[in-house]
Short mmCIF file of the C-alpha atoms (twelve columns), coordinates in Angstrom:
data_MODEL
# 
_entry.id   MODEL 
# 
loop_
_atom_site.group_PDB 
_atom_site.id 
_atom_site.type_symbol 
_atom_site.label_atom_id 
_atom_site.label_alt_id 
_atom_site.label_comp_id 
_atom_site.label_asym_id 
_atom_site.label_seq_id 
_atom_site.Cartn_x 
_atom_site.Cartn_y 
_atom_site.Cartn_z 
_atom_site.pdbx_PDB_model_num 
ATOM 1   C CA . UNK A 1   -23.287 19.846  2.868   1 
ATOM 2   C CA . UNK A 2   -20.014 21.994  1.688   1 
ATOM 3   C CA . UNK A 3   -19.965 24.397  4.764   1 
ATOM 4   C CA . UNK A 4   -20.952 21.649  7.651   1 
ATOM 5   C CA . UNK A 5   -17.937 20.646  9.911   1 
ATOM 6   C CA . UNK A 6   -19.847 17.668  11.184  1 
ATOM 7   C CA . UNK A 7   -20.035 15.981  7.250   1 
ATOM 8   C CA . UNK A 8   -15.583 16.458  7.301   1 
ATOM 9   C CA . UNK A 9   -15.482 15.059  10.481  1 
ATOM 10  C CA . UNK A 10  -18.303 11.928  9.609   1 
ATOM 11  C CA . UNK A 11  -15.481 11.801  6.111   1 
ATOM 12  C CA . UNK A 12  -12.811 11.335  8.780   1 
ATOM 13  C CA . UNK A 13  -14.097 8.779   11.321  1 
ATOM 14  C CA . UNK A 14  -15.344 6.968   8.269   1 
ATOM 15  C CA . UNK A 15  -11.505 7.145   7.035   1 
ATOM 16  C CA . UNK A 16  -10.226 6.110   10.336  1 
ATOM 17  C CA . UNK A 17  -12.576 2.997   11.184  1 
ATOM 18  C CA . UNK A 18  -11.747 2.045   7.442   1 
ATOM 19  C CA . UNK A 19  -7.598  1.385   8.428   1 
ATOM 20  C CA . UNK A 20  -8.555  0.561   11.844  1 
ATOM 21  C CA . UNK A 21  -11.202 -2.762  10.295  1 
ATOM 22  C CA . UNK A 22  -8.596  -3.004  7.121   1 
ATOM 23  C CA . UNK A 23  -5.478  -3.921  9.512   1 
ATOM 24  C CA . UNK A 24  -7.861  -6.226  11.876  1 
ATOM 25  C CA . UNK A 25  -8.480  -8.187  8.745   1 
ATOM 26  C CA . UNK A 26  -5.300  -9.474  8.000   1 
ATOM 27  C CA . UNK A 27  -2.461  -11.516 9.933   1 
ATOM 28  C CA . UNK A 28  0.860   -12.231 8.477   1 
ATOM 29  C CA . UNK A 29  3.320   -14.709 9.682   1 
ATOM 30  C CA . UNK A 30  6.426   -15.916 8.148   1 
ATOM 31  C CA . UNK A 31  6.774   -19.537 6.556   1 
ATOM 32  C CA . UNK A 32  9.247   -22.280 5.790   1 
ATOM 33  C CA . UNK A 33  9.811   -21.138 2.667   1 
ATOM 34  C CA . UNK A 34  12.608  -18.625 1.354   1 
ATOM 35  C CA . UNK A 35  13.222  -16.634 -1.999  1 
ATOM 36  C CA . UNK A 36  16.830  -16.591 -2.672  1 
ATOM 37  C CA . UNK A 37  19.354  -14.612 -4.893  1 
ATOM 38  C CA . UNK A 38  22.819  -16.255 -4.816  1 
ATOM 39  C CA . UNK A 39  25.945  -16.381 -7.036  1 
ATOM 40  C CA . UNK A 40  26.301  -19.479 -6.994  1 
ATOM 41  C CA . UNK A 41  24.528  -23.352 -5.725  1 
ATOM 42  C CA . UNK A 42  26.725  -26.477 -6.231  1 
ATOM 43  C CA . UNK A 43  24.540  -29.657 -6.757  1 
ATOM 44  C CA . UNK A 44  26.215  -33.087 -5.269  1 
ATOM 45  C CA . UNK A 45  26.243  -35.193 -8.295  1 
ATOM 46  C CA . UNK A 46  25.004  -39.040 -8.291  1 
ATOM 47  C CA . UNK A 47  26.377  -41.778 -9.165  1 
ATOM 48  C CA . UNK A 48  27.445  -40.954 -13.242 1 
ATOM 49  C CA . UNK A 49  26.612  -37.276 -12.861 1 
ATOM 50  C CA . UNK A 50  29.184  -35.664 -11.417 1 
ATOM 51  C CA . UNK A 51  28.689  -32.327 -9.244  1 
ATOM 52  C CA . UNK A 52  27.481  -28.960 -10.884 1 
ATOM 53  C CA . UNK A 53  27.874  -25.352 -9.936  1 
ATOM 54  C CA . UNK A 54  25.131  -23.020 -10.985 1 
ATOM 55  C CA . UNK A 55  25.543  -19.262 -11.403 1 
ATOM 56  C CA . UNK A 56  22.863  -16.156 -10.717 1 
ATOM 57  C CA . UNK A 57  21.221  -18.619 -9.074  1 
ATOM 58  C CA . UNK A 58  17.142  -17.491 -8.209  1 
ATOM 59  C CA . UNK A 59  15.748  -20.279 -6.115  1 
ATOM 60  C CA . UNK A 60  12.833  -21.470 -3.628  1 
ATOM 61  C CA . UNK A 61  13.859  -22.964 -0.677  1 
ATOM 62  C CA . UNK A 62  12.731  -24.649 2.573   1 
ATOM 63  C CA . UNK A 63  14.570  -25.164 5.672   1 
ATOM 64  C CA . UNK A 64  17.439  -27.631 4.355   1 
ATOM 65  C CA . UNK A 65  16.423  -28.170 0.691   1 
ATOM 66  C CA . UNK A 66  16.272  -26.015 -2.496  1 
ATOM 67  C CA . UNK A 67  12.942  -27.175 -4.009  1 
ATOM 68  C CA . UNK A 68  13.518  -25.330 -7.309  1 
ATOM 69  C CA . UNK A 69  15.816  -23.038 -8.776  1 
ATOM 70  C CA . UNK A 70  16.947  -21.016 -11.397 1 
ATOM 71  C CA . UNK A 71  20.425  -20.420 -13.289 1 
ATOM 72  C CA . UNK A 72  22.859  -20.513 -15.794 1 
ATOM 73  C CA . UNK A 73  25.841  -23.666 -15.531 1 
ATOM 74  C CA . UNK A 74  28.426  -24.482 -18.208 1 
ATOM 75  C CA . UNK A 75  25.756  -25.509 -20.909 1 
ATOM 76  C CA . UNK A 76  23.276  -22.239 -20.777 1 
ATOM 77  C CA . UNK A 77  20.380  -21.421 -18.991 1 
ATOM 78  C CA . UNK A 78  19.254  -24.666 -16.241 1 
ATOM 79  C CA . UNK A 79  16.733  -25.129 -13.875 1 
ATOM 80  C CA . UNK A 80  17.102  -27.573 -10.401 1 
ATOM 81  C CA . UNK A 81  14.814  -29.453 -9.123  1 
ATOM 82  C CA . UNK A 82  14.989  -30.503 -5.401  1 
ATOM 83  C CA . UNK A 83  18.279  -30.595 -4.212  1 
ATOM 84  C CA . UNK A 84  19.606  -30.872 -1.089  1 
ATOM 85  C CA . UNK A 85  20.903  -27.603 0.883   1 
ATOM 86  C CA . UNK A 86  19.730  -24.098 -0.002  1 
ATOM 87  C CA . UNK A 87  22.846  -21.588 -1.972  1 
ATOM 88  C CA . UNK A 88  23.911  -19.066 1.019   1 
ATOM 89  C CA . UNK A 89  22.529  -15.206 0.531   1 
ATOM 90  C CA . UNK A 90  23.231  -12.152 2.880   1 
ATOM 91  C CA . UNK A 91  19.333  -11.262 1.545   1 
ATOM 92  C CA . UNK A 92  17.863  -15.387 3.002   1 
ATOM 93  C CA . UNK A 93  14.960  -14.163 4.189   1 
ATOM 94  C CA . UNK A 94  11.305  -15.564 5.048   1 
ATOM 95  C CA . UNK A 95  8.451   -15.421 2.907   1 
ATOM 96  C CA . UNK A 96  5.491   -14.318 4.725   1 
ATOM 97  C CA . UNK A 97  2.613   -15.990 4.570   1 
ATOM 98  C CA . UNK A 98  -0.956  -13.558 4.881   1 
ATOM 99  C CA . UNK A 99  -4.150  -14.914 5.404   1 
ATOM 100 C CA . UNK A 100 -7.831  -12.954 6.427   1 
ATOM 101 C CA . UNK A 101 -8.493  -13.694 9.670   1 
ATOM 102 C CA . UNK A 102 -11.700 -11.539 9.225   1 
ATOM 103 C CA . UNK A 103 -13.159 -11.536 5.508   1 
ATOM 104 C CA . UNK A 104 -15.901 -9.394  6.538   1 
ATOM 105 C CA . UNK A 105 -13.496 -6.798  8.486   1 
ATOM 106 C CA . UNK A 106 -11.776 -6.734  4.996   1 
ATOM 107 C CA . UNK A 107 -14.881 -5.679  3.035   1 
ATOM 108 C CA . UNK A 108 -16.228 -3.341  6.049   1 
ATOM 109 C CA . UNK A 109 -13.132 -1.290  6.152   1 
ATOM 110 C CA . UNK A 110 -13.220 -0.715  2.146   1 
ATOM 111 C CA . UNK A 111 -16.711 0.482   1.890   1 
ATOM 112 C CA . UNK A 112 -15.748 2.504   5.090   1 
ATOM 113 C CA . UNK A 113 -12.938 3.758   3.544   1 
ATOM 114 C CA . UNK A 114 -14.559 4.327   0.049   1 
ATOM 115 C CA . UNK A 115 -17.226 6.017   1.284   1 
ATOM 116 C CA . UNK A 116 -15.467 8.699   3.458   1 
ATOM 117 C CA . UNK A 117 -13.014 9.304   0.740   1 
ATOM 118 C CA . UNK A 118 -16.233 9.871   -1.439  1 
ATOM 119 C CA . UNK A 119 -17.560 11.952  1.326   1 
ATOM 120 C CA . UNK A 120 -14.387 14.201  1.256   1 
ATOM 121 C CA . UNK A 121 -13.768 14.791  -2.096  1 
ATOM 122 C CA . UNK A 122 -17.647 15.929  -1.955  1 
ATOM 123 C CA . UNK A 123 -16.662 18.410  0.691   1 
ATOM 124 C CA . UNK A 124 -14.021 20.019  -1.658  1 
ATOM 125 C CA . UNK A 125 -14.854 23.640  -2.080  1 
ATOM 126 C CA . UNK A 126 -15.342 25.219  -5.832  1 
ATOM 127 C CA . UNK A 127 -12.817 27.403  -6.804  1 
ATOM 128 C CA . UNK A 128 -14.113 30.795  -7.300  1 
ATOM 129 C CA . UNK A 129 -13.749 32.804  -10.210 1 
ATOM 130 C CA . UNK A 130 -12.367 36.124  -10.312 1 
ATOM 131 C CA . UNK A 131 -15.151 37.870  -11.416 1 
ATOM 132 C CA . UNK A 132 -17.385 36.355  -8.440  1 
ATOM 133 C CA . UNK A 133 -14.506 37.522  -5.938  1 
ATOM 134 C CA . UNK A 134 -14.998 40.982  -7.420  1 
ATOM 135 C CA . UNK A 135 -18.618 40.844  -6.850  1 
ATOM 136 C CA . UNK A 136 -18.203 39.951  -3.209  1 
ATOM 137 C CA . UNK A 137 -15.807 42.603  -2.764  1 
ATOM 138 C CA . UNK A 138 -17.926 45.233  -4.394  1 
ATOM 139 C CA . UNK A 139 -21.002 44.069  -2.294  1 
ATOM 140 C CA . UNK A 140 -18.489 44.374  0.882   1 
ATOM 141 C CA . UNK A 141 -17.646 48.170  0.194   1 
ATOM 142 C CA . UNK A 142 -21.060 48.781  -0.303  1 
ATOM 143 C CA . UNK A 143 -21.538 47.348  3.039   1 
ATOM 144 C CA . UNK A 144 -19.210 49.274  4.599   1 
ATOM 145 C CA . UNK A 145 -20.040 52.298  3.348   1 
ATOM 146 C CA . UNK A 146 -23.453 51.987  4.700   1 
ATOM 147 C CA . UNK A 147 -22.166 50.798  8.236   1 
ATOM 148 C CA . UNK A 148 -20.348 54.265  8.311   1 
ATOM 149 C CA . UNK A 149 -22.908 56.123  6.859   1 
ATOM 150 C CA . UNK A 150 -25.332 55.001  9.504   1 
ATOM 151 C CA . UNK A 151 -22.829 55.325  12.372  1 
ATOM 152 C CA . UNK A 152 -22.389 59.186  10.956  1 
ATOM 153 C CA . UNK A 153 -26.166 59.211  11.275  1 
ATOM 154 C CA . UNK A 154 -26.508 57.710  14.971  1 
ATOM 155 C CA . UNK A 155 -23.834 60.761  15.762  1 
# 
């Protein structure tokens, strides 16, 4: 199995159909929902609570609402619950949202995958020692010398 091409090559396609099934498995889209590092989120007060400002502000938001968030006012450490607007970040991005679209792609592709990988690292030659490259060279010279031996012969 160590010397035969065709087992590296099997190791290969078994490698490639792997990613191929792996990336037909999944499907990402992004969502609603945003994770969000700001300096700062104000919350409009109510009634007897007047407005607060929030600093190192982590929060989850949604299109126009922060649904929960994370930060430090004038007392210590505070958390928000739902409140309206969402702090302003250069780093507002999506979430994304990945589903299977193909479970059994998914589980295809990974015994593909394992298998060729198991394939290849079979197909990785054994070092040789030095004394066994010493051998083959002696047996080579030997060869040789016979080769011109009978070639003085045949002349």
């Amino acid at each position: 199995m160590r010397e035969d091409p065709r087992w590296a090559r099997i190791a290969l396609l078994l490698n490639v159909v792997g990613t191929i099934l792996l990336a037909l498995s999944f499907q990402a889209t992004s969502s609603d929902f945003r994770l969000v590092k700001a300096d700062n989120l104000t919350v409009p007060g109510n009634g007897n609570n007047p407005s607060t400002t929030f600093r190192s502000v982590f929060a989850l938001c949604t299109t126009d609402r922060t649904l929960i968030a994370e930060g430090t006012d004038s007392r210590g450490p505070a958390l928000v619950l739902s409140a309206p607007g969402c702090p302003d970040s250069p780093n507002n991005r999506a979430a994304a949202v990945v589903n299977t679209e193909h479970p059994s792609f998914l589980y295809l592709g990974l015994m593909a995958s394992g298998i060729g990988f198991f394939l290849q690292f079979l197909l990785v030659p054994r070092r040789r020692t030095l004394a066994e490259v010493n051998s083959e060279l002696r047996i080579l010279r030997k060869q040789k010398k016979l080769l011109e031996l009978e070639i003085e012969q045949r002349s």
